[in-house]
C-alpha positions as CSV (number, residue, x, y, z in Angstrom):
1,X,-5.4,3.4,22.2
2,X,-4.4,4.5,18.6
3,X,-1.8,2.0,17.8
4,X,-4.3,-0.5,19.0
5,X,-7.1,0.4,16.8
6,X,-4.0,1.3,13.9
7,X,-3.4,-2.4,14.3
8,X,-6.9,-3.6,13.7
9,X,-7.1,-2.0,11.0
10,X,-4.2,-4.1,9.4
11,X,-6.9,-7.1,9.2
12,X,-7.7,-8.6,5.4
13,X,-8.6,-5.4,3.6
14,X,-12.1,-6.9,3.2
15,X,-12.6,-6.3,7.0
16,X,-10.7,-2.6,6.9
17,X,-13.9,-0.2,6.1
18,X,-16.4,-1.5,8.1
19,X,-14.0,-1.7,11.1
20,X,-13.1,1.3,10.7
21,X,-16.6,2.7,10.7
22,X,-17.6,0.9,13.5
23,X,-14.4,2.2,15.2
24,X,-15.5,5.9,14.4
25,X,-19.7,4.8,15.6
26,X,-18.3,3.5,19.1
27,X,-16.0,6.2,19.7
28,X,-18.7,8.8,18.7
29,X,-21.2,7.6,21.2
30,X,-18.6,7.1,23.8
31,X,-17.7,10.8,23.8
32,X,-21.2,12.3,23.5
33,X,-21.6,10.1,26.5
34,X,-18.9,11.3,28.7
35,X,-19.8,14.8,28.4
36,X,-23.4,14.0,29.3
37,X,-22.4,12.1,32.5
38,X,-19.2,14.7,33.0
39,X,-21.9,17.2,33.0
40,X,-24.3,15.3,35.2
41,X,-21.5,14.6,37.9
42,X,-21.5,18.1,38.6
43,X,-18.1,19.7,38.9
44,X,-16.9,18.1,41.8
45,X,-15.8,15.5,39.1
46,X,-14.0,16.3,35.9
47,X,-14.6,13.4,32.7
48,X,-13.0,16.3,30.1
49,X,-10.1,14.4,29.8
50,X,-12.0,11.0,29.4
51,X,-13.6,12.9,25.9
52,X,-10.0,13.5,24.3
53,X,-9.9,9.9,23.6
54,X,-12.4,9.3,21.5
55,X,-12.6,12.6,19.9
56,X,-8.6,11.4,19.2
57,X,-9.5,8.0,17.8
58,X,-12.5,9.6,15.4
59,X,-9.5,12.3,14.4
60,X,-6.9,9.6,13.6
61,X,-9.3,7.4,11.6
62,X,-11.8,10.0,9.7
63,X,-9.6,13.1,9.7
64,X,-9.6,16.5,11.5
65,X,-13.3,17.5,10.2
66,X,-14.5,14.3,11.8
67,X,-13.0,15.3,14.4
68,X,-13.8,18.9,15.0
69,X,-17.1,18.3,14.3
70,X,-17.4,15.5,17.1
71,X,-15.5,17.5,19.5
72,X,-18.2,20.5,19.1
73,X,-21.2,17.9,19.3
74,X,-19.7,16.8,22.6
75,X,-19.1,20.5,23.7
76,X,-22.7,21.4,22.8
77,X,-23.9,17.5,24.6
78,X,-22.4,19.0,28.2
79,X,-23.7,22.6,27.1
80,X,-27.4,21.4,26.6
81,X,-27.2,19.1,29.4
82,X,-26.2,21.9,32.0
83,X,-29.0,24.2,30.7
84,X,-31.9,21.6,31.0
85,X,-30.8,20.3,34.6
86,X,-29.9,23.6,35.9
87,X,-32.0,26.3,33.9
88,X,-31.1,29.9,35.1
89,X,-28.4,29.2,37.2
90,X,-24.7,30.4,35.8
91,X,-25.2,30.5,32.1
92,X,-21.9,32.9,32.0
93,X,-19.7,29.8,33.2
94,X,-21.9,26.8,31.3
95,X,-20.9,28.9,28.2
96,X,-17.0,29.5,29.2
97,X,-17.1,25.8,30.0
98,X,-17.9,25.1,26.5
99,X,-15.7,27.4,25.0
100,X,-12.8,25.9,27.3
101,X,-13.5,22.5,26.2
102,X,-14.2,23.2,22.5
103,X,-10.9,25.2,22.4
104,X,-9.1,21.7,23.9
105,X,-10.9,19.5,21.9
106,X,-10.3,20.6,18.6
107,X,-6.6,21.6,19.2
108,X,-5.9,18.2,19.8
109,X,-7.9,17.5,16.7
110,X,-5.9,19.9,14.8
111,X,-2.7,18.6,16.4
112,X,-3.7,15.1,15.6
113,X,-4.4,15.3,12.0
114,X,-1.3,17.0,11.6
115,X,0.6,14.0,13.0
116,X,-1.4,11.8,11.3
117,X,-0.5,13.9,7.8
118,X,3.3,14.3,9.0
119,X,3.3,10.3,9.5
120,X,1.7,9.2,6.0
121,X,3.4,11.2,4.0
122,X,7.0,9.8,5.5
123,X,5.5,6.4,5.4
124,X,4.9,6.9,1.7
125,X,8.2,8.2,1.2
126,X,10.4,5.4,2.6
127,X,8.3,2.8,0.4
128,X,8.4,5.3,-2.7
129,X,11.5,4.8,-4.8
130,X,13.4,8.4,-5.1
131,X,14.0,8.4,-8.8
132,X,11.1,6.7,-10.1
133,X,9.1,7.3,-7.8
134,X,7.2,4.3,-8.0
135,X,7.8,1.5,-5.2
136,X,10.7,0.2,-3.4
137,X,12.0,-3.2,-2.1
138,X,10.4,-2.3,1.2
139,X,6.9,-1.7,-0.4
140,X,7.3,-5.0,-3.2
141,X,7.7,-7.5,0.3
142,X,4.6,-5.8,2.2
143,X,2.9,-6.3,-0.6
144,X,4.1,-9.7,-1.8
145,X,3.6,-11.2,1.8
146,X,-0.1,-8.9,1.5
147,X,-0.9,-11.1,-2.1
148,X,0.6,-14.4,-0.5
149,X,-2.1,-14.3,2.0
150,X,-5.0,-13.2,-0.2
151,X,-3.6,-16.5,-2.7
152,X,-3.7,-19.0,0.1
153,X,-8.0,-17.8,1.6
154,X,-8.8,-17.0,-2.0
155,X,-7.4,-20.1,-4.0
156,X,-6.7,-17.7,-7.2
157,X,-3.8,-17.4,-9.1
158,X,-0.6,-14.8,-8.7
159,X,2.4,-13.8,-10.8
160,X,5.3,-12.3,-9.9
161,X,7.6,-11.0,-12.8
162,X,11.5,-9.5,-12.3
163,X,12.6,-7.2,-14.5
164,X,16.4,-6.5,-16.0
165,X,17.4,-3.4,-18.0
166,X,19.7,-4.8,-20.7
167,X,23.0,-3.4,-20.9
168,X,22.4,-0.8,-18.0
169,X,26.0,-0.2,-17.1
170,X,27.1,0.4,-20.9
171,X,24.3,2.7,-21.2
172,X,25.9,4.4,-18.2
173,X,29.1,4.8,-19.0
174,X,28.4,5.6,-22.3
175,X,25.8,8.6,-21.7
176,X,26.2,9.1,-18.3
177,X,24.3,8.5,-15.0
178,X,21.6,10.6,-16.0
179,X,20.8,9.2,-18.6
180,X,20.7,6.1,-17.1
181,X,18.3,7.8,-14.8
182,X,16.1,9.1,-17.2
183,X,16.0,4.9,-18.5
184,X,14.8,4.2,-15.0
185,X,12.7,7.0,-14.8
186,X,11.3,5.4,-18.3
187,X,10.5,2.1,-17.2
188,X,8.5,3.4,-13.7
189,X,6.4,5.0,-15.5
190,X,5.8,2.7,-18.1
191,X,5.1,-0.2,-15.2
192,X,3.1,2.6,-13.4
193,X,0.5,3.1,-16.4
194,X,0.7,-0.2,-17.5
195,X,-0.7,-1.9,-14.6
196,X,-3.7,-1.7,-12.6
197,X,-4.3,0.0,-9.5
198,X,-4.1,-3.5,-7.6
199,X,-0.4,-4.7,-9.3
200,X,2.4,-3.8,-7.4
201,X,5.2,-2.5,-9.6
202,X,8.5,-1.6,-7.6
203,X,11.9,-0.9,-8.4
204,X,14.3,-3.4,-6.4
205,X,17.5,-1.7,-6.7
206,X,20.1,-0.8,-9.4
207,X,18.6,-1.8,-12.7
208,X,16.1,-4.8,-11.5
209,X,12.3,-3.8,-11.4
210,X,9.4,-6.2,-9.7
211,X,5.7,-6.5,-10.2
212,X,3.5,-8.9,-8.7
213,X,0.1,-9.7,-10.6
214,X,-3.1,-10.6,-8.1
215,X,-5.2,-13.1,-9.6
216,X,-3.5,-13.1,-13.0
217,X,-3.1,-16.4,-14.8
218,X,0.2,-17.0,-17.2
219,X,-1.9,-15.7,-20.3
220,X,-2.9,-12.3,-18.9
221,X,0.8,-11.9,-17.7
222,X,2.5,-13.1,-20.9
223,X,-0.1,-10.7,-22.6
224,X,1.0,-7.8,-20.2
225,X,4.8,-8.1,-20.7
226,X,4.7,-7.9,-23.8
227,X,2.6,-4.5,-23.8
228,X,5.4,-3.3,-21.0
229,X,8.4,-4.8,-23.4
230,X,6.6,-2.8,-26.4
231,X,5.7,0.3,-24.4
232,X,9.3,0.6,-23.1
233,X,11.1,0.4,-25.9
234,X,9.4,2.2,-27.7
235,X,10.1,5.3,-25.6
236,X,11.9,8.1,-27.4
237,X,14.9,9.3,-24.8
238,X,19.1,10.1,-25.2
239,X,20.0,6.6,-25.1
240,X,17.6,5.6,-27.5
241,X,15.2,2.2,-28.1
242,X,15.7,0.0,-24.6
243,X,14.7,-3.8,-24.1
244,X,14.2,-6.0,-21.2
245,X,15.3,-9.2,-19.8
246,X,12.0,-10.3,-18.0
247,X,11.1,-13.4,-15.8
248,X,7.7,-14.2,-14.1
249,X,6.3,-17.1,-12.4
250,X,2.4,-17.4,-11.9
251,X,1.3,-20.0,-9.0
252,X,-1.8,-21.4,-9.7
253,X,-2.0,-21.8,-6.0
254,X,-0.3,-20.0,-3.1
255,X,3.6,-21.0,-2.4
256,X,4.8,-21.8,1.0
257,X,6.7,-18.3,1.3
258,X,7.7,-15.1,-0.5
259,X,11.1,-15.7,-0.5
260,X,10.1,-18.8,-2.8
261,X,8.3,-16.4,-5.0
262,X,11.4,-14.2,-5.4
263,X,13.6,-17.1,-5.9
264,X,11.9,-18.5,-8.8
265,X,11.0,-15.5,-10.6
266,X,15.0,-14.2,-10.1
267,X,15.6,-18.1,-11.7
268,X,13.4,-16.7,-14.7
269,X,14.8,-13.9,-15.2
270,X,18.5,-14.8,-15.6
271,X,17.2,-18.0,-17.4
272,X,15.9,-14.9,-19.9
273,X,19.0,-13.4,-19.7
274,X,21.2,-16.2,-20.6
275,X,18.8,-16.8,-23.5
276,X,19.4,-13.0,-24.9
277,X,18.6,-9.7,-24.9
278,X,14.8,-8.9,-24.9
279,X,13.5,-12.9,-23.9
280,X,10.1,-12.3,-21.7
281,X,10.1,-16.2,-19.9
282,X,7.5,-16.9,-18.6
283,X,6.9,-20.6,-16.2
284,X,3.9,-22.2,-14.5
285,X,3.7,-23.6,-11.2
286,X,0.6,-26.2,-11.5
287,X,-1.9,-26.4,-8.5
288,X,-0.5,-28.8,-6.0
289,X,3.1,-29.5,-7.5
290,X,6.1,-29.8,-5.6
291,X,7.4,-26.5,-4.5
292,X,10.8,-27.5,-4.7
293,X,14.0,-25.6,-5.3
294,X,13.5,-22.7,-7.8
295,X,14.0,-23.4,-11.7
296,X,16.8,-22.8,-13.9
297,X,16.6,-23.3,-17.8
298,X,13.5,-25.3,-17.6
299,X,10.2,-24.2,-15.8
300,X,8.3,-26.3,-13.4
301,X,5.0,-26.2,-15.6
302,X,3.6,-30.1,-15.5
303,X,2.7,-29.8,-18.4
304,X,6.2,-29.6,-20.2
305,X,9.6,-27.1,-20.2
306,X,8.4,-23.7,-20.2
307,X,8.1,-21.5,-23.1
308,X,10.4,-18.9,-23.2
309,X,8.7,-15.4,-25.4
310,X,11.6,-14.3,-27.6
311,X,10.9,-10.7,-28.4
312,X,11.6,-9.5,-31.8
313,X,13.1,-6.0,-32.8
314,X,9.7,-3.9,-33.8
């Protein structure tokens, strides 16, 4: 029952809050329910059991208070039904009846939270990158294919940017593979501050970085980059000042894949590359033009090549 609900929940994330709270509503009410009619059955007939699943639903989706606090409402629910329908008669077992199930509901509250905790935090870790601790590749396409979607119901721009550390492997044999993590470690968090919380900035592997830009246009993202390309070299560190090849695409409307996405912005990027060290280009992909096979030297803006940002020493 879990996974299923688990699954629902992996609707637009417009729809995620109030399904979830209706989620939590129904399964509230169905286990306040049970343990009136499991109570009202008499004990020829046992519904116990039937409240562990939606006291384990309301655990997995709201947390182990949530939960405790509907397993002892449905506790006290059979309690208080038993005294009104039977007043005077066995109040010993009505209350080791509800110290029974209280004890079972809440350790598989308890039990349930903690799997729930043990499972997020290894989900985060195998889409966290280990030395920047930012994204990986495995996080940058969930999200990618997540921003695709939103692009194609919401019409709005997106920009996707791939990032290159310039000269990564001399700075690694020069100063060591530390150093070249402490580089790495330099740009995450420069990506990390320099974005907002609904950018996606991920480090792909090796010395290539990613960010994808929700509803950014190719002004905002030119305007970012250069903050990033000023921010990062800027930073103080062993190996010294540091610049970036950078290429970025922004589709005025939604492509036809992500692998399109990647392809074009990877284009950009070595088409930075092969211009210099420290060239931010930047192409435009017009509202309905042909999608095509990904750019080299020259951009698929309509409205002419595109215009490559040369970056000047500071």
């Amino acid at each position: 029952m879990i996974p299923v609900v688990e699954a629902a929940l992996r609707l637009a994330p417009a729809r995620r809050r109030a399904l979830r709270r209706l989620a939590v509503g129904a399964a509230s009410v169905a286990a306040v329910a049970i343990a009136v009619a499991g109570t009202l059955a008499g004990p020829e007939v046992s519904f116990d059991f039937l409240c562990l699943w939606p006291i384990g639903v309301v655990t997995w989706l709201a947390g182990f208070p949530a939960g405790f606090d509907l397993a002892l409402v449905s506790a006290s629910a059979s309690l208080a039904t038993g005294l009104f329908m039977q007043p005077g008669k066995g109040e010993g077992l009505k209350l080791w009846n509800f110290a029974v199930d209280l004890g079972v509901y809440v350790s598989q509250a308890w039990l349930l939270s903690r799997l729930h905790s043990r499972m997020d935090r290894e989900g985060r870790l195998a889409r966290t990158d280990e030395v920047t601790h930012i994204a990986n590749r495995r996080a940058f396409e969930e999200a990618a294919d997540r921003e695709l979607e939103r692009a194609r119901r919401q019409g709005r721009p997106v920009t996707l940017a791939y990032l290159d550390v310039d000269d990564f492997k001399r700075l690694n044999d020069r100063f060591g593979h530390a150093a070249g993590d402490e580089v790495l470690e330099r740009v995450g968090a420069a990506l990390s501050r320099g974005t907002r919380r609904i950018d996606t900035a991920a480090r792909l592997g090796g010395d290539e970085f990613g960010l994808i830009l929700p509803d950014t246009s190719e002004a905002a993202a030119r305007a970012l980059l250069e903050r990033l390309r000023v921010s990062i070299g800027a930073g103080a560190g062993k190996v010294g000042p540091v610049s970036l090849s950078i290429g970025a695409v922004t589709f005025e409307s939604a492509p036809g894949s992500v692998p399109e996405m990647v392809a074009r912005a990877d284009a950009a990027m070595y088409a930075a590359k092969r211009a210099g060290k420290g060239w931010i280009r930047i192409e435009v992909v017009r509202a309905g033009s042909d999608g095509g096979s990904p750019p080299a030297a020259q951009g698929p803006d309509a409205s002419g090549p595109a215009r490559p940002t040369r970056v000047l020493p500071a």
